[in-house]
Biotite code that builds the C-alpha atoms (Angstrom):
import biotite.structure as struc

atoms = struc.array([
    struc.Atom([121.126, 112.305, 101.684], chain_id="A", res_id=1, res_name="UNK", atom_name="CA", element="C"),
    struc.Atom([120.433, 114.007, 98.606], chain_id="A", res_id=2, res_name="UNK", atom_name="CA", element="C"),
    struc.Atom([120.941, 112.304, 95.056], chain_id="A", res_id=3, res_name="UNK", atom_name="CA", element="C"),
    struc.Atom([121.741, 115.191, 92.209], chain_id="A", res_id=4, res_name="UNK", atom_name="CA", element="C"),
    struc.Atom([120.311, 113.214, 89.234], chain_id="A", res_id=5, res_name="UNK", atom_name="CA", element="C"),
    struc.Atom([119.517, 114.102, 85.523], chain_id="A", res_id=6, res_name="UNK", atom_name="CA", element="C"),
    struc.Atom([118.044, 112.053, 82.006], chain_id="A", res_id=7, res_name="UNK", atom_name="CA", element="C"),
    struc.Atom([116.841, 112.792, 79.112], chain_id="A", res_id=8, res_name="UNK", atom_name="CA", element="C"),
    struc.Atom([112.875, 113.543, 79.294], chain_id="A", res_id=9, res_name="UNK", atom_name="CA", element="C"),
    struc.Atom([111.206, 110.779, 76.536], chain_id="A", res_id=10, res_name="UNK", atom_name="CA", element="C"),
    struc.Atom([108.320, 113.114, 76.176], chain_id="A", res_id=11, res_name="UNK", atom_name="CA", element="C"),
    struc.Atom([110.478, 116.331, 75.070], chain_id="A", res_id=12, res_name="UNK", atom_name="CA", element="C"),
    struc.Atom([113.362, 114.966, 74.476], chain_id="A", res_id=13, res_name="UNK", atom_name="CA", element="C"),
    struc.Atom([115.131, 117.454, 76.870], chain_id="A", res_id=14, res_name="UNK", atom_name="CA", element="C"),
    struc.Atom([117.652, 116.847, 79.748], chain_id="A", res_id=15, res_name="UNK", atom_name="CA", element="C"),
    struc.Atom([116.077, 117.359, 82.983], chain_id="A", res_id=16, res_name="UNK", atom_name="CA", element="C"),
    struc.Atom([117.871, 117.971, 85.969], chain_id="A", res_id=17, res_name="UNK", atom_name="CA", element="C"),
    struc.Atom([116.503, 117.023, 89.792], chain_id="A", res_id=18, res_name="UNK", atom_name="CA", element="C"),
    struc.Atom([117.830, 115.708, 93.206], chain_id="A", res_id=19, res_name="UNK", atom_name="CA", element="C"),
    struc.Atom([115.900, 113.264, 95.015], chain_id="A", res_id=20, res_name="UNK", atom_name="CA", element="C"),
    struc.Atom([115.993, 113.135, 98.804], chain_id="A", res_id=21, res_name="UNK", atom_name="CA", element="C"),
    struc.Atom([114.844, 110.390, 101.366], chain_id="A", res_id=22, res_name="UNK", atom_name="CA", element="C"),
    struc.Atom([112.710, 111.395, 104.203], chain_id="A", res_id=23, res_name="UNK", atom_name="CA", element="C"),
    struc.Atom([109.989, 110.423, 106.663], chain_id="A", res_id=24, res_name="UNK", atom_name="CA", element="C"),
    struc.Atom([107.344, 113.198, 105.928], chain_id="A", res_id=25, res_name="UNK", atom_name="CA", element="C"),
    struc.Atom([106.735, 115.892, 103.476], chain_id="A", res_id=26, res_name="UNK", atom_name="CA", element="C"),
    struc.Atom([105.874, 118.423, 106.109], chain_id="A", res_id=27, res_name="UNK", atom_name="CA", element="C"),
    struc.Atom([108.339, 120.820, 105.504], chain_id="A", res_id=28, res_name="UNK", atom_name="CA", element="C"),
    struc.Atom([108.015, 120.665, 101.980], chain_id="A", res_id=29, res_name="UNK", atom_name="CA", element="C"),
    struc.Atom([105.860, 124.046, 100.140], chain_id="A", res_id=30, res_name="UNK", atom_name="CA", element="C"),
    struc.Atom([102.496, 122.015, 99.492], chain_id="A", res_id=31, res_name="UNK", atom_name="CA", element="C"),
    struc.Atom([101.727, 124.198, 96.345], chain_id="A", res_id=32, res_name="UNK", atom_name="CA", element="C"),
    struc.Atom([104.905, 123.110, 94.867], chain_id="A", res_id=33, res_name="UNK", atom_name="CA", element="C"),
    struc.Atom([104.017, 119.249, 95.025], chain_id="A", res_id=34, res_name="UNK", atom_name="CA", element="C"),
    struc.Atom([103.043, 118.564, 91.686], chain_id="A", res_id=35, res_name="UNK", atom_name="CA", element="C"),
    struc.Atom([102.703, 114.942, 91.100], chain_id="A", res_id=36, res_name="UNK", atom_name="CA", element="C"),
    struc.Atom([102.865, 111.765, 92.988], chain_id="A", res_id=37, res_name="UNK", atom_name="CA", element="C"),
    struc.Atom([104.771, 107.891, 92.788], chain_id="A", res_id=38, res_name="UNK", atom_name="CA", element="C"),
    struc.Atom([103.684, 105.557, 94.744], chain_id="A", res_id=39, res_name="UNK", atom_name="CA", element="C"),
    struc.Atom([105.254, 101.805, 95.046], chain_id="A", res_id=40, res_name="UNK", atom_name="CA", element="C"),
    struc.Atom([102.350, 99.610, 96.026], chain_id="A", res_id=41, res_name="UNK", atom_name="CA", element="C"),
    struc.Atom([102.627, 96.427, 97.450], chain_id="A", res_id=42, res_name="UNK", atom_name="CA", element="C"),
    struc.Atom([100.165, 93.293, 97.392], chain_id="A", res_id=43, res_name="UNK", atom_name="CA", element="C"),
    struc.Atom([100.565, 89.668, 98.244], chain_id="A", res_id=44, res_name="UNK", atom_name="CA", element="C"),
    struc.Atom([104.439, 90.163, 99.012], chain_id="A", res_id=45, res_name="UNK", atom_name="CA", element="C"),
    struc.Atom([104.739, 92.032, 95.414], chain_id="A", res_id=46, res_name="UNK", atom_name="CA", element="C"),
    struc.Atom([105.133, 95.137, 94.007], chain_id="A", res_id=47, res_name="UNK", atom_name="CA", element="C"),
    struc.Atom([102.568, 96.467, 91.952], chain_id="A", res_id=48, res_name="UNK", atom_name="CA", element="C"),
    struc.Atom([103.248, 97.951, 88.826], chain_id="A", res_id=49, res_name="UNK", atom_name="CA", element="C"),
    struc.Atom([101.391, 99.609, 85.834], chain_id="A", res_id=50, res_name="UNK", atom_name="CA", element="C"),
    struc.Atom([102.226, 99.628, 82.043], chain_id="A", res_id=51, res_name="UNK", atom_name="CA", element="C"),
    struc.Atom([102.118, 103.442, 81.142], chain_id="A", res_id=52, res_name="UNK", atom_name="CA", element="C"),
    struc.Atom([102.660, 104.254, 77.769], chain_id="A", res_id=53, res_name="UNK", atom_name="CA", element="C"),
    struc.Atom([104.404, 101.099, 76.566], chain_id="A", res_id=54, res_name="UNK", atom_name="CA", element="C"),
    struc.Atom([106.411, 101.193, 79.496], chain_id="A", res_id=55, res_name="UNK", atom_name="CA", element="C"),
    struc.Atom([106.401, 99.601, 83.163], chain_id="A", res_id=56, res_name="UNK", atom_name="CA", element="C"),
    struc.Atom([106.654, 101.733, 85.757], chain_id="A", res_id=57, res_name="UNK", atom_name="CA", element="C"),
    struc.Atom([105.500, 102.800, 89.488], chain_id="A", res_id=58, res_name="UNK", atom_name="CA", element="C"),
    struc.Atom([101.469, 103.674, 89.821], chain_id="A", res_id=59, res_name="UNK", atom_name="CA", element="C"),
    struc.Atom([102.240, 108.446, 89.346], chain_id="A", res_id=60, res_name="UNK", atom_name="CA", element="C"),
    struc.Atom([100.471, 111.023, 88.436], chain_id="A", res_id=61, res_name="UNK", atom_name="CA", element="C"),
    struc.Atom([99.526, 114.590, 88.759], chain_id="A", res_id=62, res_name="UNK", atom_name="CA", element="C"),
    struc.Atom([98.304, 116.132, 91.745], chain_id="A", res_id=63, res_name="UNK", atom_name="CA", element="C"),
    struc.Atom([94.757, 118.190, 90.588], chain_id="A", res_id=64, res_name="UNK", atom_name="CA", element="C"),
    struc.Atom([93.977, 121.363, 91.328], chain_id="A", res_id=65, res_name="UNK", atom_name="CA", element="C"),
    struc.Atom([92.552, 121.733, 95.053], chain_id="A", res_id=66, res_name="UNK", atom_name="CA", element="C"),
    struc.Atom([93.924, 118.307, 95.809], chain_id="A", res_id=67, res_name="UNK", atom_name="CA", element="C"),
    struc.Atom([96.555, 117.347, 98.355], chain_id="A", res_id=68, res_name="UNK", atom_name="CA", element="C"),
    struc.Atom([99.372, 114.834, 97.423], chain_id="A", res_id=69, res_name="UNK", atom_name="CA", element="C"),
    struc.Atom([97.760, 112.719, 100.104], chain_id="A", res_id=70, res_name="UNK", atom_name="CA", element="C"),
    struc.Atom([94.326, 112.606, 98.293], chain_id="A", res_id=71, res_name="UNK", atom_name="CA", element="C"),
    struc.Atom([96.604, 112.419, 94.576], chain_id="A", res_id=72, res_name="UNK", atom_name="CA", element="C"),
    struc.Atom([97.807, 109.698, 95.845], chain_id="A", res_id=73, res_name="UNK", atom_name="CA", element="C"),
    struc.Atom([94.633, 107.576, 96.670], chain_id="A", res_id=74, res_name="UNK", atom_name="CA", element="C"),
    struc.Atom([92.826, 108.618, 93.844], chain_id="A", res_id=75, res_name="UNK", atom_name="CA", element="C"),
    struc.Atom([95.888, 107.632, 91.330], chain_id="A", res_id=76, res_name="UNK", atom_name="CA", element="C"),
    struc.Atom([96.193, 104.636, 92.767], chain_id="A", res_id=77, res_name="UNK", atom_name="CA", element="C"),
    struc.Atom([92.603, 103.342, 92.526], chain_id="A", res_id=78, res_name="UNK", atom_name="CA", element="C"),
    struc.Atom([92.366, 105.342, 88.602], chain_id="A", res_id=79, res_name="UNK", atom_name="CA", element="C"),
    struc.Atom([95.683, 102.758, 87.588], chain_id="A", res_id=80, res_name="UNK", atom_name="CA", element="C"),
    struc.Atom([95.388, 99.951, 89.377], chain_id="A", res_id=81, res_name="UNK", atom_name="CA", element="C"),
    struc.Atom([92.108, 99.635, 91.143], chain_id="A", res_id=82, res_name="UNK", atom_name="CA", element="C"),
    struc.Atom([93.507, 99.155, 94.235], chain_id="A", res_id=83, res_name="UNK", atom_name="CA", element="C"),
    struc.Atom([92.574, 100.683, 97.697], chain_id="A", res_id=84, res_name="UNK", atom_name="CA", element="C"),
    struc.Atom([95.282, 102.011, 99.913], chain_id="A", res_id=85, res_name="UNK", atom_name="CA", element="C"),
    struc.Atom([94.979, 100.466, 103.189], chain_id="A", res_id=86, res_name="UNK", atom_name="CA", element="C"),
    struc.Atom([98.360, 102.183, 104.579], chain_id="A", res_id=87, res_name="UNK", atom_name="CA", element="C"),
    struc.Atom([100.321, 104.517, 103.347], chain_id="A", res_id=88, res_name="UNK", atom_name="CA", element="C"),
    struc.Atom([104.923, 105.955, 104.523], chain_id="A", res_id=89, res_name="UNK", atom_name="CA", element="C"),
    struc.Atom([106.574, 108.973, 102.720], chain_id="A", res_id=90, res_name="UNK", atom_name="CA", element="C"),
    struc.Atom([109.634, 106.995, 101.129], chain_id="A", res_id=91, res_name="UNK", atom_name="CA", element="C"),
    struc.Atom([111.020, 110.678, 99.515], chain_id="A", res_id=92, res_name="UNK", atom_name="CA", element="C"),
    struc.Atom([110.600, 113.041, 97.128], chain_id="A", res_id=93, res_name="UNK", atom_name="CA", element="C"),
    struc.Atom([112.082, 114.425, 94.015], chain_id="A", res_id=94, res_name="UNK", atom_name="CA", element="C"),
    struc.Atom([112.555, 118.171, 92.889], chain_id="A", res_id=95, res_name="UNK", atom_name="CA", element="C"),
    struc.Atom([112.473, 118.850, 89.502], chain_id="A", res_id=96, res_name="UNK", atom_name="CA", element="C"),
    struc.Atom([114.859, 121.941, 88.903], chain_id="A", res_id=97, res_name="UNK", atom_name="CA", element="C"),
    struc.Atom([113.516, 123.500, 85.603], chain_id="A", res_id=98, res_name="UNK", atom_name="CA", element="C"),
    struc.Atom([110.141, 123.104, 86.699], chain_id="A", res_id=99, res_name="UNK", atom_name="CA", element="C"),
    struc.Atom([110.478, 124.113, 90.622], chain_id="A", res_id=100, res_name="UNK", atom_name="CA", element="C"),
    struc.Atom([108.234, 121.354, 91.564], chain_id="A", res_id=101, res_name="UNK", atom_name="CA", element="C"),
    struc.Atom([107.979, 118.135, 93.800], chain_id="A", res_id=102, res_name="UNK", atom_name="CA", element="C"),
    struc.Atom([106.893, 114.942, 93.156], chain_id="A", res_id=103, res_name="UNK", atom_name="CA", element="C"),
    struc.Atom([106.225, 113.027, 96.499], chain_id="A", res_id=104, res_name="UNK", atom_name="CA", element="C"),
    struc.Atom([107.237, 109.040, 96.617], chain_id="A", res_id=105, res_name="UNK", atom_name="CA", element="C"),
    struc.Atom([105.095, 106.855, 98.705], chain_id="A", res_id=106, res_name="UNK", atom_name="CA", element="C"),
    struc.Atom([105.569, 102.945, 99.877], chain_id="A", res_id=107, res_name="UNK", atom_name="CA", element="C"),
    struc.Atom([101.892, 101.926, 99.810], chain_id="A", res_id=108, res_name="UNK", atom_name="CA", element="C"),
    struc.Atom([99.767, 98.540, 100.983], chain_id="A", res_id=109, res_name="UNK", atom_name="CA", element="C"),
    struc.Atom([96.839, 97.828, 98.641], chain_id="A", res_id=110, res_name="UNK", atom_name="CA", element="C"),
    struc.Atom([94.383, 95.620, 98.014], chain_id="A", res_id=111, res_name="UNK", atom_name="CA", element="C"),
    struc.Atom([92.320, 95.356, 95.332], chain_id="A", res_id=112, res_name="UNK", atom_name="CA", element="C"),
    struc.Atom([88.192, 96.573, 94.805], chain_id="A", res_id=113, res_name="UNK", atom_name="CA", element="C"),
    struc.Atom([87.975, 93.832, 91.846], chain_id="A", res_id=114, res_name="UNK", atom_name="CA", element="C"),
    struc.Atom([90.329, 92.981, 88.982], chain_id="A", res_id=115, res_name="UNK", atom_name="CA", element="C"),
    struc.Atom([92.169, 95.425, 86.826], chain_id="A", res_id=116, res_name="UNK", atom_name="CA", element="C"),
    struc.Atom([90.076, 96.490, 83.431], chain_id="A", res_id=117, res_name="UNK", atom_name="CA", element="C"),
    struc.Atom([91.305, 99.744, 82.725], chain_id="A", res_id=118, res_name="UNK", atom_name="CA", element="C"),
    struc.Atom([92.311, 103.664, 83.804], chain_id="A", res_id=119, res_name="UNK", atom_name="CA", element="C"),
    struc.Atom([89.928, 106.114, 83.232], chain_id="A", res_id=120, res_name="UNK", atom_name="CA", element="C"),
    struc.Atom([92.723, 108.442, 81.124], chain_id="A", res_id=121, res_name="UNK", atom_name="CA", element="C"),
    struc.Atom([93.649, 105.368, 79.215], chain_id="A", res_id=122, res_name="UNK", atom_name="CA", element="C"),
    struc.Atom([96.970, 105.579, 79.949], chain_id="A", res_id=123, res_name="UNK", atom_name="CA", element="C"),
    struc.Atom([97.564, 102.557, 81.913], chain_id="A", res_id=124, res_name="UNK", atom_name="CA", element="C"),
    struc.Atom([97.158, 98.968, 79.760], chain_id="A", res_id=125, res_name="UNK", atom_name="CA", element="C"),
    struc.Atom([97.698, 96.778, 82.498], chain_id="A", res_id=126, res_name="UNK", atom_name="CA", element="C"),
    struc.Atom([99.281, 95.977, 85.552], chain_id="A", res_id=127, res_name="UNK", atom_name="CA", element="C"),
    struc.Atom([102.048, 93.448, 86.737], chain_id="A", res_id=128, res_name="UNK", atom_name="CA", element="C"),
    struc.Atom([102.661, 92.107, 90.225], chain_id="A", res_id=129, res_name="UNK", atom_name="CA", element="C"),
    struc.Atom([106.624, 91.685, 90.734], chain_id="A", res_id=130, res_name="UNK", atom_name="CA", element="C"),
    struc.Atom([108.561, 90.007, 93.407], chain_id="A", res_id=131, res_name="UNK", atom_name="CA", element="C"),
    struc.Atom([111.091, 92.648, 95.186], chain_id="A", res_id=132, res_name="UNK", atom_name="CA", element="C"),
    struc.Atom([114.146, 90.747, 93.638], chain_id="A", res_id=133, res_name="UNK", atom_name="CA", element="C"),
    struc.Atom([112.953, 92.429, 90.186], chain_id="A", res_id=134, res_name="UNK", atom_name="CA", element="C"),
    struc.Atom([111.944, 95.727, 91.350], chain_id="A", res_id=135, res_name="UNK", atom_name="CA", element="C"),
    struc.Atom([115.625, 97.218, 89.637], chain_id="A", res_id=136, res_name="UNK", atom_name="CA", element="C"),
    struc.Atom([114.941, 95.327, 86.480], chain_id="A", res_id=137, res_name="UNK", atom_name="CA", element="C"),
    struc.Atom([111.666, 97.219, 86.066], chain_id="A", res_id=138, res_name="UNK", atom_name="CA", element="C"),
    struc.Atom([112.208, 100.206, 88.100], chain_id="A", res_id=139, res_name="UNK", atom_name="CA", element="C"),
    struc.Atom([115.489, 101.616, 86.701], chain_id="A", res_id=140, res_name="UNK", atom_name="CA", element="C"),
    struc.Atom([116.222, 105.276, 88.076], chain_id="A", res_id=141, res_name="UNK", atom_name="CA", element="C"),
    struc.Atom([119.920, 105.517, 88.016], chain_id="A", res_id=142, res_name="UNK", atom_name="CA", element="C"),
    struc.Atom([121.170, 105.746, 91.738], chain_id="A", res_id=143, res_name="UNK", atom_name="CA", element="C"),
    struc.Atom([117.841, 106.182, 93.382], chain_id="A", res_id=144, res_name="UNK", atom_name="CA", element="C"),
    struc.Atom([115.641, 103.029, 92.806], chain_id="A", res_id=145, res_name="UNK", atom_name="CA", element="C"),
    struc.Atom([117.935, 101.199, 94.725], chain_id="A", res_id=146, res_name="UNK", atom_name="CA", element="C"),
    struc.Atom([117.679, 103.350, 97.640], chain_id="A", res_id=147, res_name="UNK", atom_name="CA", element="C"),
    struc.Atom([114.068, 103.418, 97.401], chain_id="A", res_id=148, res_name="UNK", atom_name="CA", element="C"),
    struc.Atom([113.832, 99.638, 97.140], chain_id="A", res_id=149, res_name="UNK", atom_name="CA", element="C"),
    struc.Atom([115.526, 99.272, 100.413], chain_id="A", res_id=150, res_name="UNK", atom_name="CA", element="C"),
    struc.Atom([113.539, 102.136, 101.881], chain_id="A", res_id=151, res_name="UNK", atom_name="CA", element="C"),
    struc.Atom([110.506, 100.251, 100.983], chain_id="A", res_id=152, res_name="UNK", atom_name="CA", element="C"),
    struc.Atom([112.050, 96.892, 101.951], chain_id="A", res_id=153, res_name="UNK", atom_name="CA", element="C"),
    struc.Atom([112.909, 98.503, 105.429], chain_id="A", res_id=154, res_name="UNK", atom_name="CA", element="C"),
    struc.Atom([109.182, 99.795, 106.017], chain_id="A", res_id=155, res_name="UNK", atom_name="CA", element="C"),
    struc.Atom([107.832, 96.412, 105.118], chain_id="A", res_id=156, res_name="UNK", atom_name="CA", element="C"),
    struc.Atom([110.384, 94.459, 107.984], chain_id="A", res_id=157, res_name="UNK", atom_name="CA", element="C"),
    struc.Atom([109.309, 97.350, 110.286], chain_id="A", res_id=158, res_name="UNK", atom_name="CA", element="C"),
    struc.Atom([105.780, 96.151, 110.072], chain_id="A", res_id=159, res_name="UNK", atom_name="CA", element="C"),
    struc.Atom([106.356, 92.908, 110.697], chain_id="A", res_id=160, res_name="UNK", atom_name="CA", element="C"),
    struc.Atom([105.270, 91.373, 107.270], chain_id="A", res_id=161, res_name="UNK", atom_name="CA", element="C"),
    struc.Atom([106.135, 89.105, 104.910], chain_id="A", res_id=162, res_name="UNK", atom_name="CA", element="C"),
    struc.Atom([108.843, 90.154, 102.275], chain_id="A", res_id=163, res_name="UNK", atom_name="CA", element="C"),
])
């Protein structure tokens, strides 16, 4: 199913216009057009998230050059929260209109390497484990989160563990 979605962009100040879509693999998306990376990590039946610029919000960031979203994704998630991914499910992805890029959403296992002190790009002040009943409170993306949630939710009973 895809979700048509817009906001206004709190760094420009712009509207910004996408459609997120819920899938099972990125394969058939165009790998030069993935641009940046979610992921909602999970540790100790929690969800992990990171304060990023005065707000909380899923571990992201920006795929580098000569990276794969894969590889984004398990070095953003060790830069933010210090955390190694020990699995990893495609949850979806959103396309960004304007921009004609993809951001790729990931439902991740983690543990840590050692506590939290701080990102390397100083972006992230800390992080905050959450139990899944307050993932909407913190992660509110108009009609998606919930879908993602459950998406999440659904991996996690599909494994077998603890929610």
């Amino acid at each position: 199913m895809k979700i048509e979605t817009s906001w206004i962009s709190s760094k420009t100040s712009q509207p910004v216009h996408a459609y997120y879509e819920e899938v099972d693999d990125f394969s058939h998306l165009p790998q030069d057009k993935i641009k940046s990376i979610c992921a909602f990590c999970y540790l100790d039946n929690k969800f992990v998230i990171v304060k990023n610029e005065g707000r909380w919000e899923p571990v992201a960031g920006h795929v580098e050059p000569g990276e794969t979203a894969d590889e984004a994704l398990v070095r953003e998630v060790k830069e933010e929260s210090n955390m190694r991914i020990l699995k990893f499910f495609p949850v979806g992805f959103q396309y960004h209109h304007e921009e004609g890029f993809y951001q790729t959403r990931y439902f991740c296992l983690v543990e840590p390497y050692g506590p939290f002190i701080s990102d390397p790009d100083g972006d992230v002040s800390e992080i905050k484990l959450i139990k899944p009943e307050e993932f909407l409170t913190y992660i509110n993306w108009k009609d998606t989160s919930p879908l993602i949630k459950e998406k999440c939710l659904k991996i996690l009973s599909n494994l077998k563990l603890n929610i």
